[in-house]
VMD Tcl script that builds the backbone (N, CA, C; Angstrom):
set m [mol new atoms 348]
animate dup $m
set s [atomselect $m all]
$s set {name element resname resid chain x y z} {
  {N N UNK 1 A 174.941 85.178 143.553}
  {CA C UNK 1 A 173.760 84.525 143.011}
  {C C UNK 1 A 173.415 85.157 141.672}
  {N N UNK 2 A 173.031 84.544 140.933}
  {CA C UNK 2 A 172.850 84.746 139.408}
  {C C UNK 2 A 171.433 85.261 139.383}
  {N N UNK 3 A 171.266 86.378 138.731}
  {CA C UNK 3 A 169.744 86.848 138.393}
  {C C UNK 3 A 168.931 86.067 137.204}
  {N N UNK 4 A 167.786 85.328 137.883}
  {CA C UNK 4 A 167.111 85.217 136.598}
  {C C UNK 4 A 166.524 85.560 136.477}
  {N N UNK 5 A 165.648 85.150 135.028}
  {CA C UNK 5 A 163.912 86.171 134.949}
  {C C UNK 5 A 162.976 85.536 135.351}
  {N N UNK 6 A 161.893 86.013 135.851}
  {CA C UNK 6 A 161.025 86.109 136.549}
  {C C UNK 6 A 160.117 83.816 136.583}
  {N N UNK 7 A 159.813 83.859 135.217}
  {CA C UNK 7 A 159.774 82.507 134.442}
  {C C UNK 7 A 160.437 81.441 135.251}
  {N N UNK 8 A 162.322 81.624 135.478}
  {CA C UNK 8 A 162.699 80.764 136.301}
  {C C UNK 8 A 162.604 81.025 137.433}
  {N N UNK 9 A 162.592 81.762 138.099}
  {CA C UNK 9 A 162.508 81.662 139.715}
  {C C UNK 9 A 161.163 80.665 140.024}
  {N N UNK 10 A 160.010 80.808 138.996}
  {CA C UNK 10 A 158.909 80.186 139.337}
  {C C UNK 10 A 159.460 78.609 139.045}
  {N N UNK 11 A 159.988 78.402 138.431}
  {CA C UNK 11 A 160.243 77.027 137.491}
  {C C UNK 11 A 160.978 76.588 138.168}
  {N N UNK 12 A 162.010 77.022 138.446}
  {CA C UNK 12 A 163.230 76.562 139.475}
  {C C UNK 12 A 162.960 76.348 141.096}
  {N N UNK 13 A 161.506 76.360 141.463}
  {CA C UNK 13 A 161.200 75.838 142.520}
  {C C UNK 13 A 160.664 77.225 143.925}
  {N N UNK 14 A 161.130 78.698 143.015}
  {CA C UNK 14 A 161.267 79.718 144.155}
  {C C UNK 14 A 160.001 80.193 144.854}
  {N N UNK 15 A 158.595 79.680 143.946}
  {CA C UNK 15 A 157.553 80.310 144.030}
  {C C UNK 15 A 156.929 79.576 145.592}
  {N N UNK 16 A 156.543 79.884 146.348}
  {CA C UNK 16 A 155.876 79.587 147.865}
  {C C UNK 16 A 155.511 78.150 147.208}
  {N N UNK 17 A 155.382 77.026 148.874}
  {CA C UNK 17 A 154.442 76.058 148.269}
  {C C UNK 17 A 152.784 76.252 148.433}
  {N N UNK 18 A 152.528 76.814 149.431}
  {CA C UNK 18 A 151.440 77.920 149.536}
  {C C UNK 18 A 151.005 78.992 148.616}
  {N N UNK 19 A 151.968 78.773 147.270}
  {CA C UNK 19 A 151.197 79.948 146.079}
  {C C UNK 19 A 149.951 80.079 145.833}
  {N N UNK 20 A 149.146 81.253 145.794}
  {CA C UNK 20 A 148.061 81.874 145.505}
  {C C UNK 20 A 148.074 81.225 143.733}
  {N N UNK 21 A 148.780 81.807 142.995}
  {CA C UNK 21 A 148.525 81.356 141.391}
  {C C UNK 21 A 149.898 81.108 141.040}
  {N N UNK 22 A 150.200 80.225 139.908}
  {CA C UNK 22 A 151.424 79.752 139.309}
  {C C UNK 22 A 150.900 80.463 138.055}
  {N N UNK 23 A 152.180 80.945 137.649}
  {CA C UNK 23 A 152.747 81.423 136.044}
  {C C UNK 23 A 152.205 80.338 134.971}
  {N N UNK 24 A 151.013 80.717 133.701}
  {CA C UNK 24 A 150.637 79.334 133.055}
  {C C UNK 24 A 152.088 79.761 132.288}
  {N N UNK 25 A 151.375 80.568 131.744}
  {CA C UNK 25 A 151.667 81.174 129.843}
  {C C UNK 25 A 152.347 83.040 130.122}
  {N N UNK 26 A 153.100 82.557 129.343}
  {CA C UNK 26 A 153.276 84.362 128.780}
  {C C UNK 26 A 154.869 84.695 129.333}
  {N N UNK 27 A 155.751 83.593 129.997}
  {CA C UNK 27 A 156.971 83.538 130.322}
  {C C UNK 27 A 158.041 84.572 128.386}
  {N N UNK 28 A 157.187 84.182 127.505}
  {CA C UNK 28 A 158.018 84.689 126.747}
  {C C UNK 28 A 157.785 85.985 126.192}
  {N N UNK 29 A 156.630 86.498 126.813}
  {CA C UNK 29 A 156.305 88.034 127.044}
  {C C UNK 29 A 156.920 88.782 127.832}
  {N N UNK 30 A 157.013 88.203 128.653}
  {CA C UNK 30 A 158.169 88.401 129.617}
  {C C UNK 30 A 159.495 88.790 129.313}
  {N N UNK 31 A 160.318 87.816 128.713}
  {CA C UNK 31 A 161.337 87.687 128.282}
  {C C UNK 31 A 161.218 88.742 127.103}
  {N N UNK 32 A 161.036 88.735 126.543}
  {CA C UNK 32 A 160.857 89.954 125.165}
  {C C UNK 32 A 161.024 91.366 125.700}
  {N N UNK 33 A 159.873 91.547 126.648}
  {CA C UNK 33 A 159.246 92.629 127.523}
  {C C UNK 33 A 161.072 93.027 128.320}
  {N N UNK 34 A 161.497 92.082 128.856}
  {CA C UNK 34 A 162.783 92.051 129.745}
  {C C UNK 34 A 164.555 92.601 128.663}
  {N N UNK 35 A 164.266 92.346 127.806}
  {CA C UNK 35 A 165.084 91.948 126.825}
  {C C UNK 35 A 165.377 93.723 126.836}
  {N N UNK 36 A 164.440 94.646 126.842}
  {CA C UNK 36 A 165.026 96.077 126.183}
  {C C UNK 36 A 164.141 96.793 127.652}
  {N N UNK 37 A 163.770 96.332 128.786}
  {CA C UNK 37 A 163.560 97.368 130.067}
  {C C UNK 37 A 164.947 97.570 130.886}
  {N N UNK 38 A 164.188 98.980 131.745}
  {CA C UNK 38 A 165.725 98.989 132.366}
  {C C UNK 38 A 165.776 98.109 133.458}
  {N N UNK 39 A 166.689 98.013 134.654}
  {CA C UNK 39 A 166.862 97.512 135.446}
  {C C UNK 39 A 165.748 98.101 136.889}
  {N N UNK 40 A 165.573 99.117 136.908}
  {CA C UNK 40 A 164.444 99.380 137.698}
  {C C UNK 40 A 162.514 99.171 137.217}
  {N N UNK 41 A 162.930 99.074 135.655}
  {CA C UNK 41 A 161.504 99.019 135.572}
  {C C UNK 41 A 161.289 96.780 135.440}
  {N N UNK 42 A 162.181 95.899 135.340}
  {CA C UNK 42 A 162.083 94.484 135.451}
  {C C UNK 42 A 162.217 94.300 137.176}
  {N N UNK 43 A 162.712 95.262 137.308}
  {CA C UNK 43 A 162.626 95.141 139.253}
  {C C UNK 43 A 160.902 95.018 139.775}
  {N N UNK 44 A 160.314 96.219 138.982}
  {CA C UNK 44 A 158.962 96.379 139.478}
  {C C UNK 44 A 157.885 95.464 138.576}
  {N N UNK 45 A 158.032 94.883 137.676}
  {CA C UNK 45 A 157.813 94.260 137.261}
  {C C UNK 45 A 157.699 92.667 137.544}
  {N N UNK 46 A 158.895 92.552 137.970}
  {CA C UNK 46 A 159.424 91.086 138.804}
  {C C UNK 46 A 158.650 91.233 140.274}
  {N N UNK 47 A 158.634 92.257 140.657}
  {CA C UNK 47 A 157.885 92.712 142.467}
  {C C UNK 47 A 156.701 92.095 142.178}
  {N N UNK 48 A 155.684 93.233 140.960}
  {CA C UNK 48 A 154.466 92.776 140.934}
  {C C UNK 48 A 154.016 91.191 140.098}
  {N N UNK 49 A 154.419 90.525 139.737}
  {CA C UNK 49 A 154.314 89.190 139.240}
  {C C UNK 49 A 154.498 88.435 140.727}
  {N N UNK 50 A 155.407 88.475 141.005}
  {CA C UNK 50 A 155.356 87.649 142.676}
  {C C UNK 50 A 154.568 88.008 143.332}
  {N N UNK 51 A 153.964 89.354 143.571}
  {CA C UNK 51 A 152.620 89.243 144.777}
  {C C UNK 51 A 151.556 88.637 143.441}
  {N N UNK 52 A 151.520 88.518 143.158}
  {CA C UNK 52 A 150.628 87.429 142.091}
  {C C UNK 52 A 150.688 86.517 142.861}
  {N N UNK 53 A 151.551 85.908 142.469}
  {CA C UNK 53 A 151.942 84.172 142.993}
  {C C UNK 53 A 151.891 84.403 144.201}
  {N N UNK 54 A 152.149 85.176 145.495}
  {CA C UNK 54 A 151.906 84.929 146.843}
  {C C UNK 54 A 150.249 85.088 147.002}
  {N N UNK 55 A 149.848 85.977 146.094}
  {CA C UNK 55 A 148.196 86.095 146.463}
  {C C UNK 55 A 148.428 88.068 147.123}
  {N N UNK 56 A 149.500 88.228 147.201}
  {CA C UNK 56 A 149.082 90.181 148.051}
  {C C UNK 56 A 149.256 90.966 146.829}
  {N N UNK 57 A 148.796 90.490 145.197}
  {CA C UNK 57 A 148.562 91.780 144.316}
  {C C UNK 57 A 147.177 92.556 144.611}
  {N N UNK 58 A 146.703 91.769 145.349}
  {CA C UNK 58 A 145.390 92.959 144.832}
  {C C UNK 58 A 145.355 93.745 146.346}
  {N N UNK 59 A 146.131 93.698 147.325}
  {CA C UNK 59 A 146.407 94.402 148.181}
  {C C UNK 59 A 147.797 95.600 148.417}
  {N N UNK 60 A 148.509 95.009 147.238}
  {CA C UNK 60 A 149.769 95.815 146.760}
  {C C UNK 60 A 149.549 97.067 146.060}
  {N N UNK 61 A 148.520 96.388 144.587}
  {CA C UNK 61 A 148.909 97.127 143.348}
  {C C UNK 61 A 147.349 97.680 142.968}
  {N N UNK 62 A 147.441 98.632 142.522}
  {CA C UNK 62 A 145.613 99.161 141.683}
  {C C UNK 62 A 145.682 98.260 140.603}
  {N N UNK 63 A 144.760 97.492 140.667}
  {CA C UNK 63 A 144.307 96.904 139.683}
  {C C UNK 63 A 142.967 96.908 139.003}
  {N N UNK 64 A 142.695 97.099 138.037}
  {CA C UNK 64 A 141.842 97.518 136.984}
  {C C UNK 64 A 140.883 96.222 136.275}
  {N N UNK 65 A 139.659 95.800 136.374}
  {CA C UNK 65 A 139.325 94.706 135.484}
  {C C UNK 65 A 139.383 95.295 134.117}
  {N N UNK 66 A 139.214 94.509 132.827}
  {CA C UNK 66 A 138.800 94.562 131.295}
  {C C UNK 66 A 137.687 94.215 131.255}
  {N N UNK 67 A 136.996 95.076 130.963}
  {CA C UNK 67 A 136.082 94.976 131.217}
  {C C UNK 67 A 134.906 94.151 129.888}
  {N N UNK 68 A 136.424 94.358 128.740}
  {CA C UNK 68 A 135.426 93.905 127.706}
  {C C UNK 68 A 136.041 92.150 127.629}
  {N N UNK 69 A 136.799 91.964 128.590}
  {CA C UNK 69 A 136.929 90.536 128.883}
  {C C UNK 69 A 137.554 90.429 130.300}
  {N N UNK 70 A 136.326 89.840 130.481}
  {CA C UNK 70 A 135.933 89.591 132.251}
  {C C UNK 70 A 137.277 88.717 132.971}
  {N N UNK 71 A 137.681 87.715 132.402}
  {CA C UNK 71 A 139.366 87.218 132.732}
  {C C UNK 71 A 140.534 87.973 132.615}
  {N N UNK 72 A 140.667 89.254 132.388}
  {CA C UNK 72 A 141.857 89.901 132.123}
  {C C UNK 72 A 142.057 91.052 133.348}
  {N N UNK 73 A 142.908 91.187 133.740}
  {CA C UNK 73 A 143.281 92.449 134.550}
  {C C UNK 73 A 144.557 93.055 133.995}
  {N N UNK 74 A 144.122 94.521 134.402}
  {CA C UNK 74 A 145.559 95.610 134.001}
  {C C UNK 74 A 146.083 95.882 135.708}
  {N N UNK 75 A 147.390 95.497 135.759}
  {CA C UNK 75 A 148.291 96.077 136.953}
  {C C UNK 75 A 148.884 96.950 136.731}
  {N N UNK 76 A 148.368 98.128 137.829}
  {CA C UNK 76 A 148.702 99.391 137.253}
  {C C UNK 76 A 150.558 99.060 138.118}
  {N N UNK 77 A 151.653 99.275 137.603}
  {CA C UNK 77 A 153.026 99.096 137.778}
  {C C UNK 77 A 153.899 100.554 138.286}
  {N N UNK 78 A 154.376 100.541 139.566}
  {CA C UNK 78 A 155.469 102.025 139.545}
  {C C UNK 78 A 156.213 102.027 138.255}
  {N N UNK 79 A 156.700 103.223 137.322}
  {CA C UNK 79 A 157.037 103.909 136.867}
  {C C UNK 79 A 156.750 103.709 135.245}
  {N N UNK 80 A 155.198 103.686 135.456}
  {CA C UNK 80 A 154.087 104.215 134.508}
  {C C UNK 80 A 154.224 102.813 133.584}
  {N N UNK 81 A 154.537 101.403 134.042}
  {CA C UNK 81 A 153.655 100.417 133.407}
  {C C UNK 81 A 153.022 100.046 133.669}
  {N N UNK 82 A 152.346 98.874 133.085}
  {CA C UNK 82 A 151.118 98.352 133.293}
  {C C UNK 82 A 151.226 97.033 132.823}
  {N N UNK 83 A 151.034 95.513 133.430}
  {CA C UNK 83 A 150.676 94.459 132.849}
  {C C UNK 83 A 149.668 93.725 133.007}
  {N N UNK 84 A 149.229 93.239 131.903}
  {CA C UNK 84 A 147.897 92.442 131.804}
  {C C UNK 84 A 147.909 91.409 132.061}
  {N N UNK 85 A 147.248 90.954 132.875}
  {CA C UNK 85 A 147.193 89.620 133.089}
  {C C UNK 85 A 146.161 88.442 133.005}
  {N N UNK 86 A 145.898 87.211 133.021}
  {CA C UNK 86 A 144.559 86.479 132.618}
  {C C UNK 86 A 144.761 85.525 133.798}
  {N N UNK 87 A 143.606 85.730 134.649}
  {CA C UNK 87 A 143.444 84.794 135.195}
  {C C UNK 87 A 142.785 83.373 135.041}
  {N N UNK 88 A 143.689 82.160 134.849}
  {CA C UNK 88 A 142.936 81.307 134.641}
  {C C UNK 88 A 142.484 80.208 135.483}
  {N N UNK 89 A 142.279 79.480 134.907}
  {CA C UNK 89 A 141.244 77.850 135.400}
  {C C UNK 89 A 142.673 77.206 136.325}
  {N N UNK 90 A 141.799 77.151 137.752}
  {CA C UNK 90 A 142.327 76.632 138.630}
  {C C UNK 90 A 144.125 77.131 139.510}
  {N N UNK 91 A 143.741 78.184 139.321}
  {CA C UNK 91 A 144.803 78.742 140.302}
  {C C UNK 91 A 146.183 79.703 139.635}
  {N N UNK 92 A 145.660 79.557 138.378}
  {CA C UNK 92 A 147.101 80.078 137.403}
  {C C UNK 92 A 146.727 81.497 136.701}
  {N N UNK 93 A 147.710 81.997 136.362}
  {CA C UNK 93 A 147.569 82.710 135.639}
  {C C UNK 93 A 148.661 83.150 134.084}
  {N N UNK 94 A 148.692 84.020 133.084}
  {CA C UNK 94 A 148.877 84.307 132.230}
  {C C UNK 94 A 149.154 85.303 131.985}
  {N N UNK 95 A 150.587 85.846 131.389}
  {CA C UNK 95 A 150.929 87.495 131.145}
  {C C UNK 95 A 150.606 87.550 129.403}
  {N N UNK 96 A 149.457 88.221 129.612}
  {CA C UNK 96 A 149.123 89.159 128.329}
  {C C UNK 96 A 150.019 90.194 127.645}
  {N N UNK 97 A 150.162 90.867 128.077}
  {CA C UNK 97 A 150.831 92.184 127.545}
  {C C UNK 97 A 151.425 92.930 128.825}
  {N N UNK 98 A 153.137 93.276 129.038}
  {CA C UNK 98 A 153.877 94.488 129.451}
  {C C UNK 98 A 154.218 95.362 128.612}
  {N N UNK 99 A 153.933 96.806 129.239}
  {CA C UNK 99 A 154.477 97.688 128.705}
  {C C UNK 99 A 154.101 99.204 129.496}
  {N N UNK 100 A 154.170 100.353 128.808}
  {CA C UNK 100 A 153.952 101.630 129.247}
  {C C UNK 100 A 152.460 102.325 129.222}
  {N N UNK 101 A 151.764 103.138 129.935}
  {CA C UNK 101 A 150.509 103.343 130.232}
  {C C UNK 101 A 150.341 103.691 128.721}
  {N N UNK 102 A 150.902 104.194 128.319}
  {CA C UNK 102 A 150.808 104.798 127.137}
  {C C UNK 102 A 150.408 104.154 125.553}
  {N N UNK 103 A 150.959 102.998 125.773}
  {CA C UNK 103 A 150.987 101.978 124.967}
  {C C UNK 103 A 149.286 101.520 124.864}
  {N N UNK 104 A 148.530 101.545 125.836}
  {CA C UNK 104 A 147.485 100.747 126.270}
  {C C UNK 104 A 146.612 101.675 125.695}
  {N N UNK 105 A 145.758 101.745 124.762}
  {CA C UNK 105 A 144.704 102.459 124.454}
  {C C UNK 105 A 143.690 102.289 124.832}
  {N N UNK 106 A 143.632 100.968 125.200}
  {CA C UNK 106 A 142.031 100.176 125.673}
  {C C UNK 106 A 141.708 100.467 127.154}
  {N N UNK 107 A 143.014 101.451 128.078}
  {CA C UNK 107 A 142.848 102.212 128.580}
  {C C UNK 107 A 142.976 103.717 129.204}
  {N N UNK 108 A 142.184 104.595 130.111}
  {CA C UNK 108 A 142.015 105.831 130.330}
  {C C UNK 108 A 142.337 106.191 131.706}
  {N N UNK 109 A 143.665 106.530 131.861}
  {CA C UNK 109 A 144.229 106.403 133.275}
  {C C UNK 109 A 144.280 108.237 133.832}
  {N N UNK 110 A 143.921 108.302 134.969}
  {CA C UNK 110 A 143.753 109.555 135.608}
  {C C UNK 110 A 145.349 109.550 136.569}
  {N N UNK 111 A 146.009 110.338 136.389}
  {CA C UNK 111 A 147.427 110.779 137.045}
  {C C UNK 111 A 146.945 110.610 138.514}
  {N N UNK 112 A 147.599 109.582 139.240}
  {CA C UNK 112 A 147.465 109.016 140.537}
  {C C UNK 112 A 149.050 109.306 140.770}
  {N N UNK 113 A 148.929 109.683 142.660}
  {CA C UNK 113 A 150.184 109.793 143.114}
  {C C UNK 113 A 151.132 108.351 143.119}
  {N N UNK 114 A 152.156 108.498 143.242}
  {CA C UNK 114 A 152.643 107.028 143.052}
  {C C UNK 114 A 152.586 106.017 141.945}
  {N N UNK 115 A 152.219 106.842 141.101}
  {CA C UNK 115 A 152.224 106.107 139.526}
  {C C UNK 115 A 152.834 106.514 138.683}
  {N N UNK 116 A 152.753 108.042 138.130}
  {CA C UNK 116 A 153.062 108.686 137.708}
  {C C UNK 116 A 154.379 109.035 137.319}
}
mol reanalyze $m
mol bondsrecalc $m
mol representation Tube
mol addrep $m
């Protein structure tokens, strides 16, 4: 079976018909984001985008609101990323920004086990 990115599995029919939220926007953040990660960090990456779409991220992953915009969340990601996400109108959502804790200035992360 051929690996794809994250974008098609949703597109290509893989996502539950019972999905919690569908992928709007940001498939090419993704792809960019995918283009230079390693193979373990698009693994965890690809993990946490699907409990999205099933509905068990916010029972999976620490997640963080933005606080200076009330639609956005940071998923805190195993091996120290983080992606933003926007939840939108009527069941969907939107990838803002992947990348490394580090990258994120807009936030102030305290060394948690299992993150780190």
């Amino acid at each position: 079976m051929r690996k794809l990115p994250m974008s098609d599995y949703i597109h290509e029919g893989f996502a539950s018909p019972q999905a919690a939220f569908s992928l709007r926007t940001g498939s090419d953040i993704l792809g960019d984001w995918s283009a230079t990660a390693t193979h373990r960090e698009r693994e965890a990456v690809y993990a946490a985008l699907f409990s999205m779409v099933d509905g068990s991220l916010f029972h999976a992953y620490e997640v963080m609101d933005d606080f200076q915009l009330p639609s956005e969340l940071f998923v805190l990601v195993p091996n120290r990323l983080v992606i933003k996400i926007r939840i939108n109108f009527l069941g969907s959502f939107s990838i803002v920004r992947i990348g490394y804790r580090e990258e994120f200035s807009d936030l102030f992360f305290t060394r948690r086990e299992g993150y780190g």
